[in-house]
Short mmCIF file of the C-alpha atoms (twelve columns), coordinates in Angstrom:
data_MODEL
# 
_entry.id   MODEL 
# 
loop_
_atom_site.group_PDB 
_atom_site.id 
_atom_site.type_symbol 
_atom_site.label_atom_id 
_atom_site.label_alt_id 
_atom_site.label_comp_id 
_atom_site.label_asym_id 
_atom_site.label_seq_id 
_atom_site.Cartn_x 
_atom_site.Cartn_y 
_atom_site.Cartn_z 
_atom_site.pdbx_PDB_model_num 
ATOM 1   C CA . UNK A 1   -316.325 6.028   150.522 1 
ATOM 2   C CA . UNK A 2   -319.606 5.314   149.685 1 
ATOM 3   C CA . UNK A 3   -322.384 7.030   151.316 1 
ATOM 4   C CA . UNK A 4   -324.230 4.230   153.209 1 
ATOM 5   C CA . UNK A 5   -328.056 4.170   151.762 1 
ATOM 6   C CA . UNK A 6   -330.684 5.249   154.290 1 
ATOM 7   C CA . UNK A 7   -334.141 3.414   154.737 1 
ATOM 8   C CA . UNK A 8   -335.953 6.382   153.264 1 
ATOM 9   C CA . UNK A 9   -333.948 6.445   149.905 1 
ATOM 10  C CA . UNK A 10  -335.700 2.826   149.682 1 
ATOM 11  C CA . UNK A 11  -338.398 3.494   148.323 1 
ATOM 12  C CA . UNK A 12  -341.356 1.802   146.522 1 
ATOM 13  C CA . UNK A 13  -340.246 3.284   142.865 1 
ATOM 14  C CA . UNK A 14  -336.665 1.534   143.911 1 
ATOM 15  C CA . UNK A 15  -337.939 -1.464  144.687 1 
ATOM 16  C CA . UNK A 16  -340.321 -1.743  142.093 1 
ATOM 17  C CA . UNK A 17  -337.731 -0.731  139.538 1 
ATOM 18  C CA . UNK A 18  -334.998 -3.177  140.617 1 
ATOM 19  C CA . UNK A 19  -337.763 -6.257  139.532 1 
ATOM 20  C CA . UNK A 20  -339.429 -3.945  136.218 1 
ATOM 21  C CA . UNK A 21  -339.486 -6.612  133.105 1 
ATOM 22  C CA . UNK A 22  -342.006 -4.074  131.840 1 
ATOM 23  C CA . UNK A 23  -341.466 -3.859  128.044 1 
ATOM 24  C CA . UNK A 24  -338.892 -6.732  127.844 1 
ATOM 25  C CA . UNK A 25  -338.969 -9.056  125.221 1 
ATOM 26  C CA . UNK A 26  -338.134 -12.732 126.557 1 
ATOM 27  C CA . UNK A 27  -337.580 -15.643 124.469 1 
ATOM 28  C CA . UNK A 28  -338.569 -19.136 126.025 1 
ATOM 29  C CA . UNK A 29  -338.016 -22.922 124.850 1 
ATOM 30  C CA . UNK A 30  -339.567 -25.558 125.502 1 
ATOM 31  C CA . UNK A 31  -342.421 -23.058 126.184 1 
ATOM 32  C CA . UNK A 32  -345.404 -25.485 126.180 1 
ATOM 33  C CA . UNK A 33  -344.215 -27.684 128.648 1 
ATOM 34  C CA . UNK A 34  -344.868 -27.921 132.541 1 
ATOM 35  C CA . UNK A 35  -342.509 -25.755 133.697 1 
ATOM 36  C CA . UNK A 36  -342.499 -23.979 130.171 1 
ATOM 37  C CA . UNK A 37  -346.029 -22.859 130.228 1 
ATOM 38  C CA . UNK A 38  -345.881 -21.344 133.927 1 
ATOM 39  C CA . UNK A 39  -342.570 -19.204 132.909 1 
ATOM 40  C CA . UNK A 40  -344.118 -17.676 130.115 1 
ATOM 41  C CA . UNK A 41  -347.233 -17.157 131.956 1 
ATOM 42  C CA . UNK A 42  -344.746 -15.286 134.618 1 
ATOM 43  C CA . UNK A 43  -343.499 -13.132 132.289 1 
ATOM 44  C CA . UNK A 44  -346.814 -12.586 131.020 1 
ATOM 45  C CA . UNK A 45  -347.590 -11.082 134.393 1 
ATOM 46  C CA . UNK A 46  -344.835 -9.080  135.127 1 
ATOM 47  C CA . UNK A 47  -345.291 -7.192  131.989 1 
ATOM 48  C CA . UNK A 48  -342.678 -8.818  129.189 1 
ATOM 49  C CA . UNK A 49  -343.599 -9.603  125.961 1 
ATOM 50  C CA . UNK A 50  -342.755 -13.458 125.985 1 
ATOM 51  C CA . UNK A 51  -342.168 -15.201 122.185 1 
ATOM 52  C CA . UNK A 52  -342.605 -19.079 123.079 1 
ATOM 53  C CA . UNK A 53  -340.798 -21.551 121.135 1 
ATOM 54  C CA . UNK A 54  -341.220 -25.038 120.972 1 
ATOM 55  C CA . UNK A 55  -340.626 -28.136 118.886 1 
ATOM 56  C CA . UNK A 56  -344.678 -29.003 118.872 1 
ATOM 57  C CA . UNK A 57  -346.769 -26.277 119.971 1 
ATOM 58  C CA . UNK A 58  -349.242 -27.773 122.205 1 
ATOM 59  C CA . UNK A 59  -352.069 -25.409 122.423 1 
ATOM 60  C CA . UNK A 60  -352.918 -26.585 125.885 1 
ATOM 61  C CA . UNK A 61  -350.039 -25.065 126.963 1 
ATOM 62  C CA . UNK A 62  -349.837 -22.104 125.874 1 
ATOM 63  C CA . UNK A 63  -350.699 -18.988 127.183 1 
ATOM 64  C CA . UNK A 64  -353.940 -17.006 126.135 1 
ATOM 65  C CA . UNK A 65  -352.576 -13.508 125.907 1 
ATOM 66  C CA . UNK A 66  -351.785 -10.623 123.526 1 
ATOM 67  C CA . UNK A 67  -348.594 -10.357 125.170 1 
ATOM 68  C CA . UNK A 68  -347.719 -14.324 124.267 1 
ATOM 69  C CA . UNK A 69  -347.080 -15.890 121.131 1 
ATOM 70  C CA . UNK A 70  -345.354 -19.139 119.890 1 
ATOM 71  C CA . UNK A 71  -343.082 -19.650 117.622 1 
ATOM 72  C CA . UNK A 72  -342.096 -23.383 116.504 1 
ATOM 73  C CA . UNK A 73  -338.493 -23.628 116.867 1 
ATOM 74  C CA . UNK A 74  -336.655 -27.257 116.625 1 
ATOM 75  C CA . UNK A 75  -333.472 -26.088 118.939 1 
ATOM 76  C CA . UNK A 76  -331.666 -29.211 117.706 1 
ATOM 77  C CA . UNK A 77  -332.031 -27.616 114.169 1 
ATOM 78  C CA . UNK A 78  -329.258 -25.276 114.010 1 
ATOM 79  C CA . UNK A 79  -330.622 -23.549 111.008 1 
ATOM 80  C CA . UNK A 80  -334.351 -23.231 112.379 1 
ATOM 81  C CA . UNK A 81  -333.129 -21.834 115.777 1 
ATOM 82  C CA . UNK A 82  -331.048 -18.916 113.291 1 
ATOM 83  C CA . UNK A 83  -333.923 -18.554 111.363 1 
ATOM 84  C CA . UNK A 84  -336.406 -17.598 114.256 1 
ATOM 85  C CA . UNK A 85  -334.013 -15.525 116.034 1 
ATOM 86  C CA . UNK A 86  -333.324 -13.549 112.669 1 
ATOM 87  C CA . UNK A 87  -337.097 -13.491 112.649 1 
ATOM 88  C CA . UNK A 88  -337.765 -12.406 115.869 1 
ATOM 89  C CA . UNK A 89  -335.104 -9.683  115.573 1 
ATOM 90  C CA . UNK A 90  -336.264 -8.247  112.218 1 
ATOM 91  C CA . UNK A 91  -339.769 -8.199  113.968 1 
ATOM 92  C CA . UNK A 92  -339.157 -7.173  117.665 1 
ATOM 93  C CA . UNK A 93  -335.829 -5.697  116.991 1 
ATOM 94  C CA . UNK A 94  -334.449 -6.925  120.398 1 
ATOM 95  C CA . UNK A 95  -334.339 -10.022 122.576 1 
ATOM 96  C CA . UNK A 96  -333.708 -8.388  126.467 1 
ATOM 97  C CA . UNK A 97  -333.782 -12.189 127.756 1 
ATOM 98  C CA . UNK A 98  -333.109 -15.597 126.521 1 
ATOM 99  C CA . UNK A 99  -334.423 -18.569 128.989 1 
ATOM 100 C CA . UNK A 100 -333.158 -22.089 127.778 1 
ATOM 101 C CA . UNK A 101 -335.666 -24.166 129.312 1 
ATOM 102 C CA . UNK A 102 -335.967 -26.741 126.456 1 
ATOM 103 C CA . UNK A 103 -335.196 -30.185 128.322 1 
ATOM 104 C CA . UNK A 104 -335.608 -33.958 128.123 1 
ATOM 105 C CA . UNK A 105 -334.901 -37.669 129.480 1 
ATOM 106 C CA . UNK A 106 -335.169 -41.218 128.766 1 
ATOM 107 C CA . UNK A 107 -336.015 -43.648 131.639 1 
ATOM 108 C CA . UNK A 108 -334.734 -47.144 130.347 1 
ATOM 109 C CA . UNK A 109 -332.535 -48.818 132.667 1 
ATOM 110 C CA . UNK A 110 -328.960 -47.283 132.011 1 
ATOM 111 C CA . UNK A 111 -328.077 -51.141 130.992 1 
ATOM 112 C CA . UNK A 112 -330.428 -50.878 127.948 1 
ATOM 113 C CA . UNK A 113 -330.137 -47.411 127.338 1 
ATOM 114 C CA . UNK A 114 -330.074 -47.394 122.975 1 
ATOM 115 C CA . UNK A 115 -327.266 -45.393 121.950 1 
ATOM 116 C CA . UNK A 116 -330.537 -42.931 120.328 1 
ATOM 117 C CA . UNK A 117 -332.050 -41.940 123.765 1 
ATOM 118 C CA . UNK A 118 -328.230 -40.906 124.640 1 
ATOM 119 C CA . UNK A 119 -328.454 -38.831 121.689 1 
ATOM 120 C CA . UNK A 120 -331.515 -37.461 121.652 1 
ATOM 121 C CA . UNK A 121 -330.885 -36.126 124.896 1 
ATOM 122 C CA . UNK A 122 -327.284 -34.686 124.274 1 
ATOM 123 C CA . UNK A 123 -329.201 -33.172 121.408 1 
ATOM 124 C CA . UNK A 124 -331.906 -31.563 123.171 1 
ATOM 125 C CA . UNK A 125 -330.003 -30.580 126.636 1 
ATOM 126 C CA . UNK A 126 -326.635 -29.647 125.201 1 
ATOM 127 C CA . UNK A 127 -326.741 -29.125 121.942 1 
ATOM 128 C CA . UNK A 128 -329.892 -27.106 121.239 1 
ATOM 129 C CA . UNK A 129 -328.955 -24.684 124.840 1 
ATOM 130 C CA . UNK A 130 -325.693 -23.815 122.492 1 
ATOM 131 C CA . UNK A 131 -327.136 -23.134 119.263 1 
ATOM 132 C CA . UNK A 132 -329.467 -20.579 120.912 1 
ATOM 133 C CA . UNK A 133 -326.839 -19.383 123.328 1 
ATOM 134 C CA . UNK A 134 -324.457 -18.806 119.842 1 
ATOM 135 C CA . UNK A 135 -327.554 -17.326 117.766 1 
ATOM 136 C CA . UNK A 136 -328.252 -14.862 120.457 1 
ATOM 137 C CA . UNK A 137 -324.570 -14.057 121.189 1 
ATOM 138 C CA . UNK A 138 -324.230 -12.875 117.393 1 
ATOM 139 C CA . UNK A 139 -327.007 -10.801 117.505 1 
ATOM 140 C CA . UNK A 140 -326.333 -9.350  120.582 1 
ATOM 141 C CA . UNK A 141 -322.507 -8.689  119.370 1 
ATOM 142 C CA . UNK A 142 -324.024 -7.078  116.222 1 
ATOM 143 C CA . UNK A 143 -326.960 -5.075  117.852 1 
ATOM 144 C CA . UNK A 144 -323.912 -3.672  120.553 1 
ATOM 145 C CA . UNK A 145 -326.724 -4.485  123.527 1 
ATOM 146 C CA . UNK A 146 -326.153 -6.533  126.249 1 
ATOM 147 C CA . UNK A 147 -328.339 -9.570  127.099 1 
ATOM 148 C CA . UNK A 148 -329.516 -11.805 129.599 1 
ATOM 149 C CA . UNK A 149 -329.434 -15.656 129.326 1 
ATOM 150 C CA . UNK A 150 -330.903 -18.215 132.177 1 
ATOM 151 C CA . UNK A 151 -330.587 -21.540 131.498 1 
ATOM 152 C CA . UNK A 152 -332.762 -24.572 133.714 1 
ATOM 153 C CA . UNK A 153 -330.767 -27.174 135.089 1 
ATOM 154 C CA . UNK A 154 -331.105 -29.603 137.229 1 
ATOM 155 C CA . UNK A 155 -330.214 -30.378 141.062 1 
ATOM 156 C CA . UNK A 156 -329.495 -33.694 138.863 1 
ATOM 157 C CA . UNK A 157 -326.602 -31.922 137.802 1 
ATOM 158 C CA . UNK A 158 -324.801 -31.413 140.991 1 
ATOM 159 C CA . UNK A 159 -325.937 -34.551 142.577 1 
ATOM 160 C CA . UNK A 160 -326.944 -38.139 141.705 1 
ATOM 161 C CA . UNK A 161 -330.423 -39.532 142.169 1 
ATOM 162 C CA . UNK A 162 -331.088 -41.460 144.888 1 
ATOM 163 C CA . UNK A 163 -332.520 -45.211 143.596 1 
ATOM 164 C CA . UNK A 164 -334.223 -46.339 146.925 1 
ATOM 165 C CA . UNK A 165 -336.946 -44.185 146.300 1 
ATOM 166 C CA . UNK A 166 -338.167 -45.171 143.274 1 
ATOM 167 C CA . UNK A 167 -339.977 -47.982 144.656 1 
ATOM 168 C CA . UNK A 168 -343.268 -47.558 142.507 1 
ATOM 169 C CA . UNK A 169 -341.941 -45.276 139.618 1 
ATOM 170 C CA . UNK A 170 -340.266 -46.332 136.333 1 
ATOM 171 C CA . UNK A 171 -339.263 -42.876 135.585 1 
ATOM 172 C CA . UNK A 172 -335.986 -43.434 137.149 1 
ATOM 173 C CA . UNK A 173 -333.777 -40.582 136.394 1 
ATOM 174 C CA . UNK A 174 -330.754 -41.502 133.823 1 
ATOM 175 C CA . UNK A 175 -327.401 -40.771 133.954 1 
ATOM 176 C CA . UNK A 176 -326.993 -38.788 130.992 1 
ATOM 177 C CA . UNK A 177 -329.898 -36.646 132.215 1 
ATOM 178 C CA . UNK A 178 -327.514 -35.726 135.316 1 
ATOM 179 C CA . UNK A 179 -324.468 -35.651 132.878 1 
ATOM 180 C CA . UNK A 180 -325.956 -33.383 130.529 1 
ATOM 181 C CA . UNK A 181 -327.871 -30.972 133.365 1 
ATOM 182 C CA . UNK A 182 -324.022 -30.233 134.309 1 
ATOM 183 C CA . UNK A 183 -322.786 -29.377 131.669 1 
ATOM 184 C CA . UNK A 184 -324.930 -26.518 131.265 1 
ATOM 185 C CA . UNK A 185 -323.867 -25.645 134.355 1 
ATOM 186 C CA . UNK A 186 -320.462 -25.787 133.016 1 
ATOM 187 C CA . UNK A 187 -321.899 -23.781 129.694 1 
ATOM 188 C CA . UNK A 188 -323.456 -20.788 132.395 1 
ATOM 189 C CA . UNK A 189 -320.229 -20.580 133.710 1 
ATOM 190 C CA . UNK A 190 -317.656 -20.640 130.180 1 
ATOM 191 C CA . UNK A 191 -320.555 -18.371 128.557 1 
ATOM 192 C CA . UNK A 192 -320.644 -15.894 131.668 1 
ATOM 193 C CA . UNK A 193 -317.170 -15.017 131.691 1 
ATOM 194 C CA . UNK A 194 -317.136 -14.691 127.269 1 
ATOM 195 C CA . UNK A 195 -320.277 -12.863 127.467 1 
ATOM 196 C CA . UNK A 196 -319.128 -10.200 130.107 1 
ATOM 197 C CA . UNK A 197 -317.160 -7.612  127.761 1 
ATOM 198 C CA . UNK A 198 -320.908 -7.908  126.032 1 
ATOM 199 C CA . UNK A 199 -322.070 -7.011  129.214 1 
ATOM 200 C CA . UNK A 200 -324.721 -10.429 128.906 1 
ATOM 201 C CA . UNK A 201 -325.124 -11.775 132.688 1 
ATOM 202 C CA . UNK A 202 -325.752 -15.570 131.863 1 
ATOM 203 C CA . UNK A 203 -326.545 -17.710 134.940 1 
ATOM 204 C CA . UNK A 204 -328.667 -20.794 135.818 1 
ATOM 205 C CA . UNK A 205 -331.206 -22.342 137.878 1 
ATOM 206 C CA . UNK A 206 -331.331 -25.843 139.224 1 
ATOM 207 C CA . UNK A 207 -335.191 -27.062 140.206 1 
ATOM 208 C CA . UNK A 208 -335.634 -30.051 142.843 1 
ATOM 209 C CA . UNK A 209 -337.777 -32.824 141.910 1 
ATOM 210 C CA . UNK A 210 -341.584 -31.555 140.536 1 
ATOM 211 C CA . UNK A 211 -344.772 -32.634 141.600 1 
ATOM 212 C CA . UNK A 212 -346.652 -33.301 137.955 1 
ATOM 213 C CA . UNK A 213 -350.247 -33.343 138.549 1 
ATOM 214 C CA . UNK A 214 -350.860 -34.851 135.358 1 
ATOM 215 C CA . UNK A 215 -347.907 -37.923 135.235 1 
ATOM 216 C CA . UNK A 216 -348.725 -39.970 138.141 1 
ATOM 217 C CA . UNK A 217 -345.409 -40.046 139.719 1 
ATOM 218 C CA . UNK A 218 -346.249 -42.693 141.977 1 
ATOM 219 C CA . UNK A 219 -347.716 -42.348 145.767 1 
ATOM 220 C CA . UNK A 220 -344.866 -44.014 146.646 1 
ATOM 221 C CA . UNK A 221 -342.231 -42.322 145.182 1 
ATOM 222 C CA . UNK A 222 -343.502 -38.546 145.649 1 
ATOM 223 C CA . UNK A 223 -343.741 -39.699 149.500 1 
ATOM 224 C CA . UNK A 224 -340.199 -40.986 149.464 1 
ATOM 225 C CA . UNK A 225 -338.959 -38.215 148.340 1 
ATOM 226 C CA . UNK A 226 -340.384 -35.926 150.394 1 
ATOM 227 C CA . UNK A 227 -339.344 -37.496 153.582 1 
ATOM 228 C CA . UNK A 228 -335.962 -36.834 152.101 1 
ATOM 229 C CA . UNK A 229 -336.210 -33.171 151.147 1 
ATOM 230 C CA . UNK A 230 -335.772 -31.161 154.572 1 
ATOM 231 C CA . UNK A 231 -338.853 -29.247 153.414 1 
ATOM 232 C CA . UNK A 232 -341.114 -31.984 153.745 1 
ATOM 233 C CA . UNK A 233 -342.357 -32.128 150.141 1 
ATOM 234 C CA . UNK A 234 -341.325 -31.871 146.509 1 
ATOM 235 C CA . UNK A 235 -341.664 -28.791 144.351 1 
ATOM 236 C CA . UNK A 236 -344.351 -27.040 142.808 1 
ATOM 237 C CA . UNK A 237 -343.860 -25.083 139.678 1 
ATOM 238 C CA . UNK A 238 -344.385 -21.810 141.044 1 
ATOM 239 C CA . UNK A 239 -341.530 -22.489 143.683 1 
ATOM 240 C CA . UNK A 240 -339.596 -22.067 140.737 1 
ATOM 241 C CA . UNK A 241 -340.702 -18.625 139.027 1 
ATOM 242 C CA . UNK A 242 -338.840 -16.590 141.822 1 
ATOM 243 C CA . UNK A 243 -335.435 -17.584 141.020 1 
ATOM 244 C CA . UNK A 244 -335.923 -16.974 137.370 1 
ATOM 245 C CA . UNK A 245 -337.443 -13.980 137.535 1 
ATOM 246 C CA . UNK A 246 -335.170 -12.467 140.091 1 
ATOM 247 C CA . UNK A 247 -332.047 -13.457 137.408 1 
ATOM 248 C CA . UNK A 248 -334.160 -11.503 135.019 1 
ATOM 249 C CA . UNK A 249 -334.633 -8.383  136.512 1 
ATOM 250 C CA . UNK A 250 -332.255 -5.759  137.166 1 
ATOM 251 C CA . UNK A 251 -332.692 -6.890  141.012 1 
ATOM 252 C CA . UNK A 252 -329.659 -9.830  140.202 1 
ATOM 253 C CA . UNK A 253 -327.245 -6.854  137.821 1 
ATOM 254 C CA . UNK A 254 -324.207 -7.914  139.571 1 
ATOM 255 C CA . UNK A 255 -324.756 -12.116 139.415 1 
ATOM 256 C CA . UNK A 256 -323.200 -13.809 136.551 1 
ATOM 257 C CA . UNK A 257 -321.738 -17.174 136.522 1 
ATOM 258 C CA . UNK A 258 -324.264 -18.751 139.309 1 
ATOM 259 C CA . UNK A 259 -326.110 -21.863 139.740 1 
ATOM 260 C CA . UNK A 260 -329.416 -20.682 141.896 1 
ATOM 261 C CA . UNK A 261 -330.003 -24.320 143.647 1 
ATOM 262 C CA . UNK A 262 -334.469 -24.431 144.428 1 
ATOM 263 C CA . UNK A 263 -334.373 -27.382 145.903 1 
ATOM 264 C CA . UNK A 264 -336.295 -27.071 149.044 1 
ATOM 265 C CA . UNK A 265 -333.267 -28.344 150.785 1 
ATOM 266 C CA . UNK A 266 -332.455 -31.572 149.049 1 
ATOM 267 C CA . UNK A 267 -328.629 -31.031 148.202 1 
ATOM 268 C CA . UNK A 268 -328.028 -30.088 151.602 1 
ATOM 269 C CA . UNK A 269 -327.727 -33.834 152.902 1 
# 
């Protein structure tokens, strides 16, 4: 049997080991968005080198640093998401983390939803999290080193949006936002288990509703939601960070397959 670990052998080099992303190279999409901008600034600080990608790199969010840059990556595009990981590879010579945060919605009533919003977010939330998921698979299989992939869902994907509190906000989340949000849930889970004998953890995380400073949201509707959420409010982008980072680190070495739910409570009614 194992020896049970005393307090003493816990010590601050443990610790501090278990969360060390010190010299990792992490790949982000949709890296210039709100939640985007804030993960690569993360990883900024806890010593990664982070290689942004985005569709239209939107200086304002991106991060000043010498351990940042941005790459512009169309992950729809299954030939320009090959050619920037063969890029980065050639360059950097590894990829230690891949985080598929590259999302989108529409917000037309579901009865005039145009059969190109349903596409263009299939395209976007499906689609483009499996081309990088494949690209970084095959490089992974023919470097022989393991990998870690987190992908951002939603709490959209587990539950459906409740309508009564949209009272003064149009942005009423769609269906195929909610449909798509599960299925990479669904993808974490088929790509954990087919990753595994390339020892490449792949799990997920599923954010509550954000506050967005800059989209007014509605007084309303941020208030009726938070008298929902047994937390009393709705998230912040930091509230996020944690979960992905802890997937990241060597802290979460035995978690593969899971759907970390930040959701201040919400999915609990």
């Amino acid at each position: 049997m194992h020896r049970a670990r005393k307090a003493k052998d816990m010590n601050k080099d443990f610790i501090k080991e278990l969360f060390n992303l010190h010299k990792k190279n992490v790949l982000v999409t949709g890296a210039t968005g709100q939640l985007g901008n804030e993960i690569c600034a993360a990883f900024v600080g806890a010593g990664a080198y982070v290689i942004g990608t985005d569709k239209d790199l939107d200086k304002k969010g991106q991060v000043e640093s010498k351990n940042c840059e941005y790459l512009k990556m169309d992950i729809t595009d299954k030939a320009s998401v090959i050619k920037t990981f063969k890029e980065i590879y050639a360059r950097l010579g590894k990829i230690d983390i891949l985080v598929n945060n590259a999302g989108v919605s529409v917000f037309e009533p579901f009865a005039e939803r145009p059969e190109e919003s349903f596409d263009w977010v299939m395209d976007v939330n499906l689609k483009g999290t499996f081309f990088c998921i494949q690209a970084y698979a095959k490089h992974l299989k023919d470097a022989k080193s393991k990998g870690n992939i987190v992908n951002i869902a939603s709490i959209y994907g587990i539950l459906s949006p409740d309508y009564r509190i949209y009272t003064d906000c149009k942005r009423k989340n769609s269906e195929i936002y909610g449909a798509t949000k599960a299925g990479i849930i669904q993808m974490t889970k088929y790509f954990a288990v087919h990753l595994a004998e390339q020892k490449t953890r792949v799990n997920c995380v599923s954010p509550g509703g954000i506050i967005n400073p800059e989209l007014h949201q509605g007084d309303d509707f941020v208030k009726n939601y938070s008298n929902r959420c047994p937390m009393g409010r709705m998230a912040d982008t930091k509230d996020i960070i944690g979960g992905i980072l802890y997937l990241s680190s060597d802290a979460s070495e035995y978690v593969t397959g899971q759907n970390l739910v930040i959701d201040g409570g919400m999915s609990c009614w």
